[in-house]
Gaussian input, Z-matrix of N, CA and C with variables (Angstrom, degrees):
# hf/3-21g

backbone

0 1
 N
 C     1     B1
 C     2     B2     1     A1
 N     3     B3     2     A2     1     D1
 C     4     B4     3     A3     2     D2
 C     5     B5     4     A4     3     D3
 N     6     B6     5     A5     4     D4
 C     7     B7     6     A6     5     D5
 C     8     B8     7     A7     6     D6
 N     9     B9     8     A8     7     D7
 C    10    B10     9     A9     8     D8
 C    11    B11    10    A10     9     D9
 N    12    B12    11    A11    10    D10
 C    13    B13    12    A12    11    D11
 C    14    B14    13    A13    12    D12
 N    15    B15    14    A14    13    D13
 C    16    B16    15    A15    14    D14
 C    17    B17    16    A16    15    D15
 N    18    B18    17    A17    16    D16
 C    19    B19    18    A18    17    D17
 C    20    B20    19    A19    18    D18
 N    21    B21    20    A20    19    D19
 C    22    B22    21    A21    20    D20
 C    23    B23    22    A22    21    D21
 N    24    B24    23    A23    22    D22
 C    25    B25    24    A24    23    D23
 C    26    B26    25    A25    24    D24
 N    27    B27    26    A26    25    D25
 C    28    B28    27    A27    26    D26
 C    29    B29    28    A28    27    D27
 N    30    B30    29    A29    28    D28
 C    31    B31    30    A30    29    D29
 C    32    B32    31    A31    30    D30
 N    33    B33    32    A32    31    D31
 C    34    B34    33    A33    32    D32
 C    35    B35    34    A34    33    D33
 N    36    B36    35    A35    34    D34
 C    37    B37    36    A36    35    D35
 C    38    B38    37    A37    36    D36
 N    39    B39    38    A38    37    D37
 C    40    B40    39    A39    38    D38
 C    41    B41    40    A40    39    D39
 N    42    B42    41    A41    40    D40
 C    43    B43    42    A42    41    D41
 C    44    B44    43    A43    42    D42
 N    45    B45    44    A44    43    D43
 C    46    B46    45    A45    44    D44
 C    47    B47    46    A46    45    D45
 N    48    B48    47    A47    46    D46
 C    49    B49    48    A48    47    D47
 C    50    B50    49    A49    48    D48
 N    51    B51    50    A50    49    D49
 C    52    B52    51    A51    50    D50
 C    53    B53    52    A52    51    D51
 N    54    B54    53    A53    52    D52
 C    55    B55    54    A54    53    D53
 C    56    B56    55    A55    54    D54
 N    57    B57    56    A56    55    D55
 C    58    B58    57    A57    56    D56
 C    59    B59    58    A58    57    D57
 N    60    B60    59    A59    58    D58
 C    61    B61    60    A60    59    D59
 C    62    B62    61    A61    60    D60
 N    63    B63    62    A62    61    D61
 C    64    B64    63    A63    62    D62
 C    65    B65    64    A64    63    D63
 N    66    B66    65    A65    64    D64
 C    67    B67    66    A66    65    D65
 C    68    B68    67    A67    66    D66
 N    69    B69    68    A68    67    D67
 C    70    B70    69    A69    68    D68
 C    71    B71    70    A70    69    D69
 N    72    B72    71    A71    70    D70
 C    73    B73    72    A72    71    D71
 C    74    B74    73    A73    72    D72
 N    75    B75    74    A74    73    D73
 C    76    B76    75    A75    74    D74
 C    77    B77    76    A76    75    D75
 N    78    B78    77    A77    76    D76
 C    79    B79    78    A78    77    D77
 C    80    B80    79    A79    78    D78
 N    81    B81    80    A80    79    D79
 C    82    B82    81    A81    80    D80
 C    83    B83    82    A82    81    D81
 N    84    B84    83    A83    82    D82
 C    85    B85    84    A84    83    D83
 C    86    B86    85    A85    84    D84
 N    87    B87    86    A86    85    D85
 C    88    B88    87    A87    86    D86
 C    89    B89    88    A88    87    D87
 N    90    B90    89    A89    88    D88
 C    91    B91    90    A90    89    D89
 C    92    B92    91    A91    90    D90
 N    93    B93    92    A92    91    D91
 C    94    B94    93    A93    92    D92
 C    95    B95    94    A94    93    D93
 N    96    B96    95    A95    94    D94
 C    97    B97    96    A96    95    D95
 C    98    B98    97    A97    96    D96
 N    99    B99    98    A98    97    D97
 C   100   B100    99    A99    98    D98
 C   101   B101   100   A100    99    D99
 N   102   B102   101   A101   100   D100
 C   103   B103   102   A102   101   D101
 C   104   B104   103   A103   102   D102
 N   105   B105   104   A104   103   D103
 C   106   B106   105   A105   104   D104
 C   107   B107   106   A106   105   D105
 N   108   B108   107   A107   106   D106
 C   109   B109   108   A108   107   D107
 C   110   B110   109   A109   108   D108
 N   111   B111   110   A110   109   D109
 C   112   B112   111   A111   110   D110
 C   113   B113   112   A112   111   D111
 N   114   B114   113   A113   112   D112
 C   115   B115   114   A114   113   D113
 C   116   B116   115   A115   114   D114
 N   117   B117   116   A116   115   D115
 C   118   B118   117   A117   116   D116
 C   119   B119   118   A118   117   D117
 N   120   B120   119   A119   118   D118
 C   121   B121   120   A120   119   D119
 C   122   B122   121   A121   120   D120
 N   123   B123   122   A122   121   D121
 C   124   B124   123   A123   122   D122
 C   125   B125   124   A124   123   D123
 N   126   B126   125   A125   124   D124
 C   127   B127   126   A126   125   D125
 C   128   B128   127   A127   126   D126
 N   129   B129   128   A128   127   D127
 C   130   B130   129   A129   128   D128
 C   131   B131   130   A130   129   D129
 N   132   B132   131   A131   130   D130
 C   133   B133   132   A132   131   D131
 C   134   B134   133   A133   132   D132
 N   135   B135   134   A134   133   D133
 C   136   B136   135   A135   134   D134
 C   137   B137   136   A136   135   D135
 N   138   B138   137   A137   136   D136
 C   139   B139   138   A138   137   D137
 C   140   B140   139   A139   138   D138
 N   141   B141   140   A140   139   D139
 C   142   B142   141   A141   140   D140
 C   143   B143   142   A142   141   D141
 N   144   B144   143   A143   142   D142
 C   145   B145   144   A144   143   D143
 C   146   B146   145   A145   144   D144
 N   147   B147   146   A146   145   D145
 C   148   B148   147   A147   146   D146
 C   149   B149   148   A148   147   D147
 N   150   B150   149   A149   148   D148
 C   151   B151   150   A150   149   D149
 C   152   B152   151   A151   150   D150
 N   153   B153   152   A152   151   D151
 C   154   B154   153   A153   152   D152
 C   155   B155   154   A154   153   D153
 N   156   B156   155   A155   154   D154
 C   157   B157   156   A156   155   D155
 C   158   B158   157   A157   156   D156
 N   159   B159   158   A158   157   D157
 C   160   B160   159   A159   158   D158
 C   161   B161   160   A160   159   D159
 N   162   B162   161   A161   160   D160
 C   163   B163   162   A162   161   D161
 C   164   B164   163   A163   162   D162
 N   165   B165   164   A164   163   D163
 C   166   B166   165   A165   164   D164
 C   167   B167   166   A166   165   D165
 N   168   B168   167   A167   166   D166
 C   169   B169   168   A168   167   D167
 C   170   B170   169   A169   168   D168
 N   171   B171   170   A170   169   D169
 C   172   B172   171   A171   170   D170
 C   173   B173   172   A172   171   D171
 N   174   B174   173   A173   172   D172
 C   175   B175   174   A174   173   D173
 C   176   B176   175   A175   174   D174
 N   177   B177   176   A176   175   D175
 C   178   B178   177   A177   176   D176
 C   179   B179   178   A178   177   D177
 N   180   B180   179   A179   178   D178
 C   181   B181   180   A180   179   D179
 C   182   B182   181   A181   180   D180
 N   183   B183   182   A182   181   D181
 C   184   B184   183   A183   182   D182
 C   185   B185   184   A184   183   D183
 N   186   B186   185   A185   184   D184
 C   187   B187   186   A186   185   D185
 C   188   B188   187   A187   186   D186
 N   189   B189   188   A188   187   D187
 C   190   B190   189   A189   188   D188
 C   191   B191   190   A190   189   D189
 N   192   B192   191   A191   190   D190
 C   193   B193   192   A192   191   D191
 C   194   B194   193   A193   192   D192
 N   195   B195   194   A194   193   D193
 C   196   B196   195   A195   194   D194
 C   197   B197   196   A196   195   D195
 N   198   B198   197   A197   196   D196
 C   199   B199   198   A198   197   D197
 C   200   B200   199   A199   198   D198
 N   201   B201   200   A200   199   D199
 C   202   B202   201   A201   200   D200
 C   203   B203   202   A202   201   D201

   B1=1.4526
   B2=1.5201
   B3=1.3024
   B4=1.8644
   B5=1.2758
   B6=1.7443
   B7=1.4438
   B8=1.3897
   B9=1.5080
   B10=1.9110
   B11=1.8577
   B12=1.1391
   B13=1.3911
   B14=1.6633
   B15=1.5375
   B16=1.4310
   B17=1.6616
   B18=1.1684
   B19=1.6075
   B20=1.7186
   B21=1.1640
   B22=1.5016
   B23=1.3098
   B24=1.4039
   B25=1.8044
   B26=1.7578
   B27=1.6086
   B28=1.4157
   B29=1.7375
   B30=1.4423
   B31=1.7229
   B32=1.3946
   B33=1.5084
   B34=1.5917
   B35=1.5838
   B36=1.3493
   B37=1.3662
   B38=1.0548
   B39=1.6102
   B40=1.5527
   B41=1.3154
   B42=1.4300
   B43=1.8331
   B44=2.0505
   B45=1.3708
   B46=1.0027
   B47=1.5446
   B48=1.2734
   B49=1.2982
   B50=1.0901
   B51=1.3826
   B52=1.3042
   B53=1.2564
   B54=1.3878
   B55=1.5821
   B56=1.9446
   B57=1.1626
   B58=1.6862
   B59=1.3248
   B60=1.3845
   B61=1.2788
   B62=1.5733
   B63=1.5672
   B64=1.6536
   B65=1.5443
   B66=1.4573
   B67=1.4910
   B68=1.9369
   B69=1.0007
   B70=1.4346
   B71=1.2783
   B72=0.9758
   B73=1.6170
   B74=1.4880
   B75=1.5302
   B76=1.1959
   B77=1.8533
   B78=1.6657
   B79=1.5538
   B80=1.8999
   B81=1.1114
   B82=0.6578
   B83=2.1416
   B84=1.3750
   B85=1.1350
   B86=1.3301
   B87=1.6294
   B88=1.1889
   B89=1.8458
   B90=1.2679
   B91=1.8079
   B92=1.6748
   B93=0.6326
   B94=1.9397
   B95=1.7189
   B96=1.6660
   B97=1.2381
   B98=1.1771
   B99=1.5154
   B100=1.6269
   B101=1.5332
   B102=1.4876
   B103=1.8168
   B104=1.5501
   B105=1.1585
   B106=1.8196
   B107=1.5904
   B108=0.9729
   B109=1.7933
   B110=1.4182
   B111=1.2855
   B112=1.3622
   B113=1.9653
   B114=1.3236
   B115=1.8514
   B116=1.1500
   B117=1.6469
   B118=1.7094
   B119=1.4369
   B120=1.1633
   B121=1.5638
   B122=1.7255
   B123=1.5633
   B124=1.1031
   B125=1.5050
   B126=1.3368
   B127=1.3418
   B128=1.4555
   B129=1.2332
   B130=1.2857
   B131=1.2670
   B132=1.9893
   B133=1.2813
   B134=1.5375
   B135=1.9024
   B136=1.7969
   B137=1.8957
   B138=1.3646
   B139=0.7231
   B140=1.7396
   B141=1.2124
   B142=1.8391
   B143=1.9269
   B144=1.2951
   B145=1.1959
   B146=1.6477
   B147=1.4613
   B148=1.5358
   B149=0.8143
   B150=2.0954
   B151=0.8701
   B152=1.6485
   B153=1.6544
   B154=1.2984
   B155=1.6597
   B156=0.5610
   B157=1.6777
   B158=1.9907
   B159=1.2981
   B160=1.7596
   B161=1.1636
   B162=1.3706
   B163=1.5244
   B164=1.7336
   B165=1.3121
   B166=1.3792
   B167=1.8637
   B168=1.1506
   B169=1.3578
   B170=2.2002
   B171=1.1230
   B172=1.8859
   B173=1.0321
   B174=1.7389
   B175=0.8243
   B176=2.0073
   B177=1.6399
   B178=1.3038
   B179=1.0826
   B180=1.6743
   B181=1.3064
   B182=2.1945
   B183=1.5729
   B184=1.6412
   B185=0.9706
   B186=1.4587
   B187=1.0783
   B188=1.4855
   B189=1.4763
   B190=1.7037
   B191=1.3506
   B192=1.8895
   B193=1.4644
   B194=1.5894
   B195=1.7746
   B196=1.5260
   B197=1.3220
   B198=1.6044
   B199=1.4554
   B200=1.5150
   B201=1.1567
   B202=1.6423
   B203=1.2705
   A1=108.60
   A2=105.74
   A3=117.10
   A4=92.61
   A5=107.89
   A6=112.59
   A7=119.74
   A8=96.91
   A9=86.11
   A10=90.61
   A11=93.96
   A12=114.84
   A13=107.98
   A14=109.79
   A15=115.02
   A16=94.50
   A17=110.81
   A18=128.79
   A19=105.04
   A20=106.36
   A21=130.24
   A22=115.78
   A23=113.96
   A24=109.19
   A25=110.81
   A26=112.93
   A27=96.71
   A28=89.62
   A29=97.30
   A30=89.61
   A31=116.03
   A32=95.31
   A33=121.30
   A34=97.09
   A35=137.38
   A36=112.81
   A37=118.95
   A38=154.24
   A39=147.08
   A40=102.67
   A41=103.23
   A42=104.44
   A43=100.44
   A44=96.33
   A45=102.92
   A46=113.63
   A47=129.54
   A48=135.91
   A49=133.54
   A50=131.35
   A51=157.70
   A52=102.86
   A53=143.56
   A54=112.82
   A55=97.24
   A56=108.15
   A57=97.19
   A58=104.22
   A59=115.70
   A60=140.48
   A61=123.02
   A62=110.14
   A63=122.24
   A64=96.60
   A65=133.86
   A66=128.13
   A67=104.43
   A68=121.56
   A69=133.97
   A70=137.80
   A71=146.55
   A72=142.80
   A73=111.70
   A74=120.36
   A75=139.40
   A76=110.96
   A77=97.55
   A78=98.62
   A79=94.06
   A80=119.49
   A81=110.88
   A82=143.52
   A83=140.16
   A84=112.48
   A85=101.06
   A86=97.72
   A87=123.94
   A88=122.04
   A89=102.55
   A90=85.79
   A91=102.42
   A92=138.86
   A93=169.16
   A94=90.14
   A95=111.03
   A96=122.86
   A97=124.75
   A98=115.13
   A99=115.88
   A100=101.63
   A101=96.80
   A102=107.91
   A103=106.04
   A104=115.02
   A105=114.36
   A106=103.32
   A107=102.13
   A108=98.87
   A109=116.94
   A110=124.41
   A111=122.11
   A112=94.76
   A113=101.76
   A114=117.93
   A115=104.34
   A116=115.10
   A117=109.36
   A118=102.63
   A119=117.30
   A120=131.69
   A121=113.48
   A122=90.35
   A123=103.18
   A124=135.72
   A125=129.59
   A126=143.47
   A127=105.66
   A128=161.91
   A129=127.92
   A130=133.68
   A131=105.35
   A132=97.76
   A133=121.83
   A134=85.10
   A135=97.55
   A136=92.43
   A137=122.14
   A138=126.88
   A139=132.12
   A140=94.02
   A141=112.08
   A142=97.40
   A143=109.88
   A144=121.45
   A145=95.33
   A146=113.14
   A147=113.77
   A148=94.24
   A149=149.75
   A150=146.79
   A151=129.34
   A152=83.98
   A153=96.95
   A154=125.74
   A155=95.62
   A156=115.46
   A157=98.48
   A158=104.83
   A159=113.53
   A160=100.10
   A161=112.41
   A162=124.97
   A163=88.07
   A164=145.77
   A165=135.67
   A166=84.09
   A167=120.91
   A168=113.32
   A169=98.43
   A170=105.38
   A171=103.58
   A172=113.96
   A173=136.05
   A174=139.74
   A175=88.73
   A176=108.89
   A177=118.57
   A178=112.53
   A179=127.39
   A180=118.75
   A181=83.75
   A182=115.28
   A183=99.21
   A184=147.94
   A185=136.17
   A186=146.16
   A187=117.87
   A188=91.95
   A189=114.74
   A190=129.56
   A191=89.56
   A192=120.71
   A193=99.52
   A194=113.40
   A195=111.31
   A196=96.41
   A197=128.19
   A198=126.62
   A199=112.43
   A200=116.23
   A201=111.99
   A202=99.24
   D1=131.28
   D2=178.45
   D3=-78.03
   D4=159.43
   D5=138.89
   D6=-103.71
   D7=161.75
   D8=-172.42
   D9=-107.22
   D10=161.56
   D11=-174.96
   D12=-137.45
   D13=160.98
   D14=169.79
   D15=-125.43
   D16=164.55
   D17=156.99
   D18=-98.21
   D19=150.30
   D20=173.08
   D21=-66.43
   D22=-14.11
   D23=160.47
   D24=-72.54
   D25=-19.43
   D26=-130.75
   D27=-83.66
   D28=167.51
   D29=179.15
   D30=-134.53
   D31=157.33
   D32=-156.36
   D33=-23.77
   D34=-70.80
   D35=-176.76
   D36=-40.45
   D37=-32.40
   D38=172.04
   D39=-49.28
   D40=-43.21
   D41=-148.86
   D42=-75.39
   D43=-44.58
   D44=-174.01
   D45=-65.19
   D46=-30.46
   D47=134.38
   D48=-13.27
   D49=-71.16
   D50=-167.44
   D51=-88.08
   D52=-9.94
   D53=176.86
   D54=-111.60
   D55=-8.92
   D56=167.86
   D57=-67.70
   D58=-63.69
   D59=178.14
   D60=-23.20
   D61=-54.46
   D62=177.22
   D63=-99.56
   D64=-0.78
   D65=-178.85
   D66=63.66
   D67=36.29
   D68=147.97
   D69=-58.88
   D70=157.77
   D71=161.12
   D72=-135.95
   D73=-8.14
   D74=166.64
   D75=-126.10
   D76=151.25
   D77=-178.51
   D78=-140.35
   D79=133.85
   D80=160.04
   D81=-86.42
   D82=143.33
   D83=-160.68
   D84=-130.75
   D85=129.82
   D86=-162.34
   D87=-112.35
   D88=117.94
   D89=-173.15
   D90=-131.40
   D91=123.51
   D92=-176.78
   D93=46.43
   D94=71.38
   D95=178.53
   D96=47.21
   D97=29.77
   D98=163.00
   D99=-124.37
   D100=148.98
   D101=175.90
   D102=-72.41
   D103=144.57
   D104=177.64
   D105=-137.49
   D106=-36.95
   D107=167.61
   D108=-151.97
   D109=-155.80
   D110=-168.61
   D111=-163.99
   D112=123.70
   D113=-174.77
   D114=-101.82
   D115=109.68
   D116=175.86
   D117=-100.87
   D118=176.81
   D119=177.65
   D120=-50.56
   D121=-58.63
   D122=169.19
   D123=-45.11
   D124=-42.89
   D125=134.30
   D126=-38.65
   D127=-53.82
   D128=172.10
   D129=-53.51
   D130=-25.06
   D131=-169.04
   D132=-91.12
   D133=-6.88
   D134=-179.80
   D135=-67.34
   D136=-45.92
   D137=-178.39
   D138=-43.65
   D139=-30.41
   D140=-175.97
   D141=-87.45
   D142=-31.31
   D143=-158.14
   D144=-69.36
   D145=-46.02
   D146=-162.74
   D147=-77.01
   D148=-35.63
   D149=-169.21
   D150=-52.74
   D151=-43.46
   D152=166.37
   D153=-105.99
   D154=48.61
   D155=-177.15
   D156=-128.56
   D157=-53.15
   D158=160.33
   D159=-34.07
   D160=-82.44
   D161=-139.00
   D162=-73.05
   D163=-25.08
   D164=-163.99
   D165=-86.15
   D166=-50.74
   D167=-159.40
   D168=-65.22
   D169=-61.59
   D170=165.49
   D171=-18.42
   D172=-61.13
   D173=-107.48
   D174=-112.67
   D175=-45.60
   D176=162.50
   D177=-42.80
   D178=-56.97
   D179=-130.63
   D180=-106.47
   D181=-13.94
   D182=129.63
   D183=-59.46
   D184=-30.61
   D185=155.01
   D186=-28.72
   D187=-69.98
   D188=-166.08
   D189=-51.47
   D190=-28.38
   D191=-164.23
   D192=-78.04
   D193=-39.58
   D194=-160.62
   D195=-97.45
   D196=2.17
   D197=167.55
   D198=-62.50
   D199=-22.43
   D200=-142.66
   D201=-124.27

């Protein structure tokens, strides 16, 4: 059995990819064969969460802007 790994370039679409994919909930991240961190599930979704929390707060303070 392999382990799967990501590199620290790779981005959230890979990652999010790869742990349905290999049935993961953890990935480990690997850069010129040393471990440097470790990507859980959970971290993506904090991740999706702020995203859209951005884009809701943008999206007001467009609003507000073309009200006035």
């Amino acid at each position: 059995m392999s382990v799967v790994t990501i590199s620290p370039e790779a981005s959230v679409e890979e990652d999010e990819a790869l742990m349905p994919q290999h049935q993961v909930r953890r990935l480990p991240v690997v850069e010129n064969g040393n471990l440097v961190g470790m990507l859980a599930l959970g971290d993506l979704a904090v991740q999706q969460q702020s995203d859209q929390k951005a884009g809701a707060a943008l999206s007001e303070i467009f609003e507000k802007d073309h009200l006035h």
